[in-house]
C-alpha positions as CSV (number, residue, x, y, z in Angstrom):
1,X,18.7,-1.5,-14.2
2,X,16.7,-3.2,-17.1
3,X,13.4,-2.3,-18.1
4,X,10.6,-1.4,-15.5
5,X,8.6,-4.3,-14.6
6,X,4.7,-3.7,-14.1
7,X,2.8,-5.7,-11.2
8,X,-0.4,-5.4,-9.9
9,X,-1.9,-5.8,-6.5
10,X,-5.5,-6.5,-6.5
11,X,-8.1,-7.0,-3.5
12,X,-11.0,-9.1,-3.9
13,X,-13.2,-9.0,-0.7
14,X,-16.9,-10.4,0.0
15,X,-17.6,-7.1,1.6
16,X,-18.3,-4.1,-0.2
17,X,-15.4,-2.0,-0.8
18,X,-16.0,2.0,0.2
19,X,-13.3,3.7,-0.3
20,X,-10.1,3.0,-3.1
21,X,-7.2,5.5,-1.7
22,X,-4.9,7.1,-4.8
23,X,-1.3,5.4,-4.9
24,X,-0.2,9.2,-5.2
25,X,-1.1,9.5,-1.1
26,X,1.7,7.0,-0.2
27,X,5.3,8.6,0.8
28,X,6.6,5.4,-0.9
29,X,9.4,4.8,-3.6
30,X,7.2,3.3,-6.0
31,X,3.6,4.3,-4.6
32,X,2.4,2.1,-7.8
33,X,3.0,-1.0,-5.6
34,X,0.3,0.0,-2.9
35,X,-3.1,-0.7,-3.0
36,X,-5.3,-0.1,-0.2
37,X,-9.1,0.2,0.3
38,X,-11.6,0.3,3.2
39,X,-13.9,-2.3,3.1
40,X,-17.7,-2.4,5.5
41,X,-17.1,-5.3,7.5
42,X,-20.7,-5.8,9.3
43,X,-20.7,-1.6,9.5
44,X,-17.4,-1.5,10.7
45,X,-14.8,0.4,8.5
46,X,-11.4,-1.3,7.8
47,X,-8.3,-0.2,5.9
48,X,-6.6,-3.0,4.2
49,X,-3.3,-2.2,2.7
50,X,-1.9,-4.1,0.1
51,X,1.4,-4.3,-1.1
52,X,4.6,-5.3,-3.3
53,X,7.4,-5.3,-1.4
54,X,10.5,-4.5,-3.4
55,X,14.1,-6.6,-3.2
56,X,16.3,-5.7,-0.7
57,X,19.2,-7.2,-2.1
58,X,18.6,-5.1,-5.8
59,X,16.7,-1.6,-4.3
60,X,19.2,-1.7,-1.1
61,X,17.6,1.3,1.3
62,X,14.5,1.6,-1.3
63,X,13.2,-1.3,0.6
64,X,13.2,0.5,4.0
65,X,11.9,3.1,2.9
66,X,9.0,1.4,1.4
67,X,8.3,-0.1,4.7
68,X,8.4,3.7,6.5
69,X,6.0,5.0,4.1
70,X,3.7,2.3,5.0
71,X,4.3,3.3,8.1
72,X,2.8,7.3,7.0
73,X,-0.5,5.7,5.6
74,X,-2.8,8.2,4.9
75,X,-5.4,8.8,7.8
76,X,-3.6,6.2,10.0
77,X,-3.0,7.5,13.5
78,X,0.2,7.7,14.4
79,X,2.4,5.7,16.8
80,X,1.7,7.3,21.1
């Protein structure tokens, strides 16, 4: 594998973002790649995730378990 690529996510919103949760929170492979923040949305709170998805066909099983971390988002309820 060559050298480490850097990407960014970024959120822009027309709301005022509250809360910015730390990539370290994310049970994902490269927790850099998440971004997620709870934006007021006329008083109601909403979690917006946002994401890089990495390359199946180069990080193989990495990809899946990107996706199951997302899955383990911090303060998310989990599945009945």
């Amino acid at each position: 594998m060559g050298p480490r690529r850097i990407n960014f996510c970024l959120v822009a919103s027309r709301w005022p973002i509250l809360n910015l949760e730390e990539p370290s929170a994310f049970c994902v492979p490269h927790p850099e790649r998440v971004l997620a923040v709870t934006i007021d949305v006329d008083g109601h709170p909403l979690q917006l995730v946002n994401t890089h998805v990495l390359d199946g066909s180069s990080y193989k099983w990495g990809k899946i378990d990107h996706f199951e971390g997302l899955l383990r988002l911090p303060d998310s309820n989990p599945p009945a």
